[in-house]
C-alpha positions in Angstrom: 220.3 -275.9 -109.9 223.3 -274.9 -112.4 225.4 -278.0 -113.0 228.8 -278.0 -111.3 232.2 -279.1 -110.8 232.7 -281.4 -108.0 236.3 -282.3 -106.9 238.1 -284.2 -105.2 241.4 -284.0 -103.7 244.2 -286.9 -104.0 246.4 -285.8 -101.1 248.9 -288.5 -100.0 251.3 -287.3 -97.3 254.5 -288.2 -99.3 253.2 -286.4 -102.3 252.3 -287.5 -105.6 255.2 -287.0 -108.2 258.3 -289.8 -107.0 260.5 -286.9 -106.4 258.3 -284.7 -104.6 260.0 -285.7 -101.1 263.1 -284.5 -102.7 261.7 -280.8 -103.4 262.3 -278.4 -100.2 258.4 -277.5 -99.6 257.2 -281.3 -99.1 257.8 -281.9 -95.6 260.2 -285.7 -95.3 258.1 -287.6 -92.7 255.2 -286.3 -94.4 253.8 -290.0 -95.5 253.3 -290.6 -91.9 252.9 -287.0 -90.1 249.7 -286.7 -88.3 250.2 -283.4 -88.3 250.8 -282.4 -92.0 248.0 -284.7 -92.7 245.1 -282.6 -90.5 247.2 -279.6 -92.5 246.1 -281.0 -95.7 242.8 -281.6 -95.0 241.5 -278.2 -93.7 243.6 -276.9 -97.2 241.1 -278.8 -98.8 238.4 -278.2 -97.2 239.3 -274.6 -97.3 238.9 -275.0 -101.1 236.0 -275.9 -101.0 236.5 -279.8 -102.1 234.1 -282.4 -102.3 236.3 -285.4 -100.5 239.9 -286.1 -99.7 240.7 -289.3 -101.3 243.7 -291.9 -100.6 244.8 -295.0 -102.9 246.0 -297.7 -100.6 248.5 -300.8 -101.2 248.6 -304.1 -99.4 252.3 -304.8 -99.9 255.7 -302.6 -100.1 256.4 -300.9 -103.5 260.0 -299.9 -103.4 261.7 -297.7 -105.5 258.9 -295.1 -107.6 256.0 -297.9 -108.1 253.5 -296.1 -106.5 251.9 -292.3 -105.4 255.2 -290.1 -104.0 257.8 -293.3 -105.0 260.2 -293.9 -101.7 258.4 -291.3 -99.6 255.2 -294.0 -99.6 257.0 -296.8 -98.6 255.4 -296.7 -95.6 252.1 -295.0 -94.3 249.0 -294.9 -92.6 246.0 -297.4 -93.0 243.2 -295.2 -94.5 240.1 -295.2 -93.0 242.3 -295.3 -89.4 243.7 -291.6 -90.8 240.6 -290.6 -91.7 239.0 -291.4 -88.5 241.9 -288.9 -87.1 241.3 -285.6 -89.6 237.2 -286.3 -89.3 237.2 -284.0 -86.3 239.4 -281.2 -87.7 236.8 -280.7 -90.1 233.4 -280.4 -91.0 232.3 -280.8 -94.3 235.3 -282.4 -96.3 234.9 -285.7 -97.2 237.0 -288.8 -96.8 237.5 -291.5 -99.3 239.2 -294.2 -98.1 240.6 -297.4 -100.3 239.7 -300.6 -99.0 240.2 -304.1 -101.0 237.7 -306.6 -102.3 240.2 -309.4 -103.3 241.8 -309.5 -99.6 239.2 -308.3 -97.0 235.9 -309.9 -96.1 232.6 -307.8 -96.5 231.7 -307.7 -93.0 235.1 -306.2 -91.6 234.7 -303.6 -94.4 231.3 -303.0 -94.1 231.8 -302.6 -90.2 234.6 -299.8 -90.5 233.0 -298.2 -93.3 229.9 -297.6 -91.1 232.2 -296.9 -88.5 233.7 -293.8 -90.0 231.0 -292.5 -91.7 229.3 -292.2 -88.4 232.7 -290.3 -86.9 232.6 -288.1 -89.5 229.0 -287.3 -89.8 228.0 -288.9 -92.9 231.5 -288.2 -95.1 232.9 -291.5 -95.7 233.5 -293.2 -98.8 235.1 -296.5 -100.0 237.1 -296.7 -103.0 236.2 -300.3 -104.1 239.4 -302.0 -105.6 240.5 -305.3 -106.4 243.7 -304.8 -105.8 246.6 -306.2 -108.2 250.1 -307.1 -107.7 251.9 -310.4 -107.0 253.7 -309.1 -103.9 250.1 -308.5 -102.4 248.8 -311.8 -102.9 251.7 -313.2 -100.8 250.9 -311.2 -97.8 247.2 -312.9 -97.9 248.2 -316.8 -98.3 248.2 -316.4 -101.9 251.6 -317.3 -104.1 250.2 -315.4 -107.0 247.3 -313.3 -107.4 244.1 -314.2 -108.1 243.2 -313.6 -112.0 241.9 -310.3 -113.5 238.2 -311.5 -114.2 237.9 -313.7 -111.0 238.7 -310.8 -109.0 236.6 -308.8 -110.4 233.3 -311.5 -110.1 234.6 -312.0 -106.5 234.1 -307.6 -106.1 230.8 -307.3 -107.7 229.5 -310.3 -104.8 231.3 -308.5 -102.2 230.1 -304.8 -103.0 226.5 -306.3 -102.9 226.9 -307.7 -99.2 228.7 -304.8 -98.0 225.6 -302.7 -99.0 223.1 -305.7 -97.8 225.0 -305.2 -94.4 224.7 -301.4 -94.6 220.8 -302.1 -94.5 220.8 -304.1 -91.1 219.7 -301.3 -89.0 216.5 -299.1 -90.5 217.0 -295.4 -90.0 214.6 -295.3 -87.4 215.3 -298.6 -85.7 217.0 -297.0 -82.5 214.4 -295.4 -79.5 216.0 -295.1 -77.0 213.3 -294.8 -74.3 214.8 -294.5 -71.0 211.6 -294.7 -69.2 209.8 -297.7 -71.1 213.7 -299.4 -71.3 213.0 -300.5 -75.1 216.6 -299.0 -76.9 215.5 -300.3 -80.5 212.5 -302.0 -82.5 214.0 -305.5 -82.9 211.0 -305.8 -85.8 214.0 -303.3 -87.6 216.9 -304.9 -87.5 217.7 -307.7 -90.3 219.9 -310.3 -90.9 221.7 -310.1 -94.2 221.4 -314.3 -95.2 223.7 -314.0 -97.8 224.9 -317.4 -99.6 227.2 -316.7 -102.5 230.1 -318.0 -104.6 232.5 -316.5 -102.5 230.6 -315.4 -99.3 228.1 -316.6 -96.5 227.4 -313.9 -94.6 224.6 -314.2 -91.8 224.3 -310.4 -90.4 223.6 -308.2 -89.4 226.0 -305.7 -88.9 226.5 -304.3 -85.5 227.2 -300.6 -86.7 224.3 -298.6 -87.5 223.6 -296.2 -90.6 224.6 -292.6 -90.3 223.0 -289.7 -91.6 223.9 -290.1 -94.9 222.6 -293.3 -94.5 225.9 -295.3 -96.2 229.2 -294.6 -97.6 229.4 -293.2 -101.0 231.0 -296.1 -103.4 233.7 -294.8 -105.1 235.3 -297.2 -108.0 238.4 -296.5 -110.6 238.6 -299.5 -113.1 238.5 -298.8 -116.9 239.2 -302.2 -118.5 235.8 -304.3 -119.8 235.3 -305.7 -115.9 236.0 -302.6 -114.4 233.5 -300.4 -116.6 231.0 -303.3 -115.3 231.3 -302.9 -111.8 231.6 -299.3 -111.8 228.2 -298.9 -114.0 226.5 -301.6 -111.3 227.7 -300.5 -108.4 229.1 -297.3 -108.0 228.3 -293.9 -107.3 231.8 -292.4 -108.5 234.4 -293.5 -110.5 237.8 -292.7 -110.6 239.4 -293.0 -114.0 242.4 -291.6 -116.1 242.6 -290.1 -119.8 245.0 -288.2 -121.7 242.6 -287.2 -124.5 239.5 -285.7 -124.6 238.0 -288.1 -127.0 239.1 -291.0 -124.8 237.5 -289.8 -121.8 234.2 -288.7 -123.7 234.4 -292.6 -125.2 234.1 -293.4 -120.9 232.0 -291.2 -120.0 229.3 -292.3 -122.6 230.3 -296.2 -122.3 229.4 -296.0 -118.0 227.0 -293.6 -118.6 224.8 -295.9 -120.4 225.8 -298.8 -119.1 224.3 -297.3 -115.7 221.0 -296.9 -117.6 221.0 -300.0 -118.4 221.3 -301.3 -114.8 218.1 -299.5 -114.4 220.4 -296.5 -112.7 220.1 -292.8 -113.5 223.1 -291.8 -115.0 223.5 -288.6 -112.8 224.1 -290.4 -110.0 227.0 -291.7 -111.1 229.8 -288.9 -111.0 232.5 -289.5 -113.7 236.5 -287.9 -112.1 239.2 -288.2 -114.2 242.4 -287.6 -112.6 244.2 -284.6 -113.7 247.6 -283.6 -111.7 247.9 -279.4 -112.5 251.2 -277.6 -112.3 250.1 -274.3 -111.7 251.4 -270.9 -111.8 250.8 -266.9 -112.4 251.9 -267.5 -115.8 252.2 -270.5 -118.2 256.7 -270.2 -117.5 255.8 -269.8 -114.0 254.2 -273.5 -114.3 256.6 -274.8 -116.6 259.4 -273.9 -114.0 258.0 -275.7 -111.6 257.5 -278.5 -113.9 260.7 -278.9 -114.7 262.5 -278.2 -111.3 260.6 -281.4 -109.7 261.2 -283.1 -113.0 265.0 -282.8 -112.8 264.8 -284.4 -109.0 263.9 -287.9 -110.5 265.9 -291.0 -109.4 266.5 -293.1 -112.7 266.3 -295.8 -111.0 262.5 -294.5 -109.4 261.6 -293.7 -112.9 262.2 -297.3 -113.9 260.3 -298.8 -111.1 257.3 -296.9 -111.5 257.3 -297.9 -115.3 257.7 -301.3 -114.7 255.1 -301.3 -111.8 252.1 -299.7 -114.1 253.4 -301.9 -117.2 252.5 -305.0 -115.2 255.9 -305.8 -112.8 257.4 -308.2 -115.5 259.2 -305.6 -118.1 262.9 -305.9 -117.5 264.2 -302.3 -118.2 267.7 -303.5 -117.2 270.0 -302.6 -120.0 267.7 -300.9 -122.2 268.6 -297.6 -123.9 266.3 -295.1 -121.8 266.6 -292.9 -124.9 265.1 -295.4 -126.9 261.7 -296.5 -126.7 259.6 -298.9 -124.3 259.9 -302.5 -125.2 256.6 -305.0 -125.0 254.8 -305.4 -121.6 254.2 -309.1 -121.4 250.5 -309.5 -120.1 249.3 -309.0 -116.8 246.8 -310.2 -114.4 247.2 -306.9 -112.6 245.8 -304.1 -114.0 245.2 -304.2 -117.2 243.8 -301.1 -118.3 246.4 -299.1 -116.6 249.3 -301.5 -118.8 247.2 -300.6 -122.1 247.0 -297.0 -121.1 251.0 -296.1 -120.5 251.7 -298.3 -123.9 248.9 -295.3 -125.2 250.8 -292.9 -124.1 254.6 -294.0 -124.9 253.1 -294.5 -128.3 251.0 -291.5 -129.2 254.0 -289.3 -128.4 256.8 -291.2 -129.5 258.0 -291.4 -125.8 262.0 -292.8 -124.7 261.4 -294.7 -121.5 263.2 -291.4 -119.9 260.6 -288.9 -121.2 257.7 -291.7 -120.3 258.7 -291.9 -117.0 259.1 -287.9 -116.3 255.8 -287.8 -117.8 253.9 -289.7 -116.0 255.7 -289.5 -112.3 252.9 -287.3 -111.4 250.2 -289.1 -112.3 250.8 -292.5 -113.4 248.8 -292.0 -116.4 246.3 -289.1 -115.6 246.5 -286.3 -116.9 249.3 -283.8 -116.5 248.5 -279.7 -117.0 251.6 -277.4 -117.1 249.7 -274.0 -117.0 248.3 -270.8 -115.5 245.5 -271.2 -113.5 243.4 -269.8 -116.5 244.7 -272.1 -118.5 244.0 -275.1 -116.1 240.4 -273.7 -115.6 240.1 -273.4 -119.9 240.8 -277.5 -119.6 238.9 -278.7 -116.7 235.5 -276.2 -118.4 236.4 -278.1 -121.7 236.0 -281.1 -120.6 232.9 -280.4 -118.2 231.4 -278.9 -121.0 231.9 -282.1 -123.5 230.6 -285.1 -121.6 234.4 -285.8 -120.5 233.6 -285.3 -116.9 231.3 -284.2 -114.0 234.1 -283.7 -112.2 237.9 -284.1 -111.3 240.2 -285.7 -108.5 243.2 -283.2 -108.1 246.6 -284.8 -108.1 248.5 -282.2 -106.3 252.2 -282.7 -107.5 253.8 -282.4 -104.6 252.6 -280.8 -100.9 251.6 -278.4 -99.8 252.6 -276.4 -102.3 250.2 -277.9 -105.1 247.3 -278.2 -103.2 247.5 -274.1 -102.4 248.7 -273.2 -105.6 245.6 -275.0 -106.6 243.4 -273.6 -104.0 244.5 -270.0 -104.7 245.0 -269.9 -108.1 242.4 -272.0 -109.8 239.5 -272.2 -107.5 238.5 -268.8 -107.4 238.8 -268.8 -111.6 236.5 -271.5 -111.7 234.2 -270.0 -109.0 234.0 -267.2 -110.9 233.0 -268.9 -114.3 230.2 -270.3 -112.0 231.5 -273.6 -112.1 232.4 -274.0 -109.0 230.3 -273.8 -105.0 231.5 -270.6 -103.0 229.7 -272.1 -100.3 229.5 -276.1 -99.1 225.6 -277.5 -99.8 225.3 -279.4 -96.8 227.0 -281.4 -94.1 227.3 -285.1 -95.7 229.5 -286.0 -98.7 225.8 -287.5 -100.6 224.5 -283.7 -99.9 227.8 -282.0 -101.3 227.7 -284.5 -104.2 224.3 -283.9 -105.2 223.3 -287.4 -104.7 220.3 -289.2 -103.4 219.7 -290.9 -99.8 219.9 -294.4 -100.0 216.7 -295.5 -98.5 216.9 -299.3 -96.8 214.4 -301.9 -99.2 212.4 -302.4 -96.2 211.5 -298.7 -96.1 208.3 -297.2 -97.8 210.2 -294.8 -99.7 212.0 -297.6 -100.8 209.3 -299.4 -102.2 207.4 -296.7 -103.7 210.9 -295.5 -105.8 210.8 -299.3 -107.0 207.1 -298.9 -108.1 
């Protein structure tokens, strides 16, 4: 089968630029509307995406820190929203944050299962290790745990969700009213995990679904995070702003998967890319610059600050003169080097940084037509950049149709794109392989 674009679709209810609340199509309440949410999910799905994702946070960000700036100050748990939309769909699917520095593996293994089997086999978890101080003082913690411990803590932790995941075989249940036996207790296993950071006895008391587990979704980019996404997952989130760059990523995971014994085309690389999109390229730079001029200052400044670390005092500064030194963080790192990039490389005031990235906090931005948009997203395909994308609609609904209408049907008609969903589960939409328990035959015959 042709090779194709997969995509998914970053859709938080507030929107994603920190003014977007402020333009007249994004509903206000929309961070915590029910309603607008199932709205933007059969959008999606109507597109033809792959998965609906949502970040998640673990502590307050005031002022433009974070995905739609004030308008997320507040919102739904995840995988509790997702278990909502599931039934007003059928073949989106639903990727869901979840942390590995602040949850143990069981609960997240246990809700996991528990939504991929409400949503027939669609679930996902974004595996993150979650940074920021104000986090690790909701959790008992005064400061947060170091970059590399966290991220030794998350490769233990993704390996005992996924021993948990194999507590039930696929074919462990019977169900035989008239002999009474309901499963083959000779299929069920306890996990016996004893680790650095976890002891874990098993098993889980949630059963695999048809897809047999969650896909495992990942977006660092520093040295750790490259290491854990080539190990463990089976997509991975990251952001560029340059070709090269992202080829430099794709290459660098890519082989690193090989070298974990894994075949590289089961591990999808996304960038984020946050399209403006109109009929014409001054139809997209109008609506660039009208949700643009709705920037608080003081938003802007927050959301610098938060991606730079949380210790850069912009207080003062000219904010037509450029971005002083980030001290360094334990937070994330990569994400700290990455706005520095891009301040730098384009000679960026702190004003123009922050209206640059309040979109996308450091993916990538397209201000275009959706020809253009669909000449970017082909290049990069095209050039070991990407196997796919997660959209970053600016601001909602708006983006997500303009997106829908406007570029899909270009790219469906370059062949790059389904006109037509593959199958039911998120694995059979993604083109990836079951995963088969180790105590199954086909299991053990893959291994030999």
């Amino acid at each position: 089968m042709t090779r194709q674009i997969k995509l998914g679709a970053f859709l938080p209810g507030g929107g994603q630029h920190i003014a977007s609340w402020r333009h007249p199509d994004q509903p206000l309440d929309g961070a915590t509307s029910l309603k607008f949410h199932i709205e933007l999910a059969q959008a999606a799905e109507r597109g033809l995406f792959d998965a609906y994702f949502l970040a998640d946070g673990l502590a307050v960000a005031f002022g433009g820190g974070i995905e739609g700036g004030n308008a997320k100050v507040a919102g739904f748990e995840p995988v509790t929203l997702f278990s909502a939309l599931a039934p007003f769909t059928e073949n989106l699917g639903f990727i869901a944050t979840a942390s590995t520095t602040y949850e143990e593996p069981y609960s997240v293994a246990r809700k996991f299962a528990s939504l991929d089997l409400i949503s027939g086999g669609r679930a996902g978890w974004n595996v993150v290790t979650t940074a920021t101080e104000a986090a690790a003082r909701n959790f008992n913690l005064d400061k947060q745990i170091p970059h590399a411990a966290r991220y030794r803590r998350a490769e233990e932790h993704v390996a005992v969700v996924k021993k948990l995941w194999e507590s039930f075989e696929d074919d462990a249940f019977i169900r035989d009213r008239e002999s009474g036996v309901y499963f083959d207790v000779d299929k069920v296993h306890r996990t016996n995990h004893r680790g650095e950071h976890f002891s874990v006895e098993g098993p889980l008391n949630v059963p695999r679904s048809q897809q047999g587990h969650p896909v495992i979704v990942q977006a660092g980019q520093s040295d750790d995070g490259r290491g854990l996404a080539a190990a463990t997952a089976e997509i991975i989130f990251t952001a560029h702003q340059k070709l090269e760059s992202a080829r430099e990523f794709y290459r660098d995971v890519k082989n690193r998967a090989r070298a974990f014994g894994r075949d590289p085309s089961h591990v999808l690389i996304m960038p984020g890319v946050s399209p403006f999109v109109g009929r014409t390229e001054a139809e997209a730079r109008e609506k660039y610059e009208r949700l643009t001029s709705l920037i608080v200052e003081e938003d802007g400044l927050a959301l610098i600050n938060a991606l730079t670390g949380g210790e850069l005092d912009l207080a003062g500064c000219d904010l037509d003169g450029p971005l002083p030194l980030a001290p360094p963080t334990e937070g994330m790192k990569s994400r700290q080097e990455l706005i520095r990039r891009i301040a730098d490389d384009n000679d960026f005031s702190i004003r123009q940084l922050y209206q640059w990235i309040a979109s996308a906090r450091g993916h990538f931005t397209i201000v275009g037509s959706a020809e253009q948009v669909a000449d970017t997203l082909q290049e990069w395909f095209e050039n070991e950049a990407a196997d796919g994308f997660n959209i970053l609609p600016p601001w909602l609904p708006t983006g997500l149709n303009d997106f829908v209408d406007l570029v899909i049907p270009e790219l469906q008609r370059r062949g790059l794109f389904r006109t037509a969903y593959e199958g039911k589960t998120l694995r059979e939409n993604l083109g990836l392989p079951f995963p088969h328990t180790r105590w199954s035959a086909a299991y053990t015959e893959a291994a030999e």
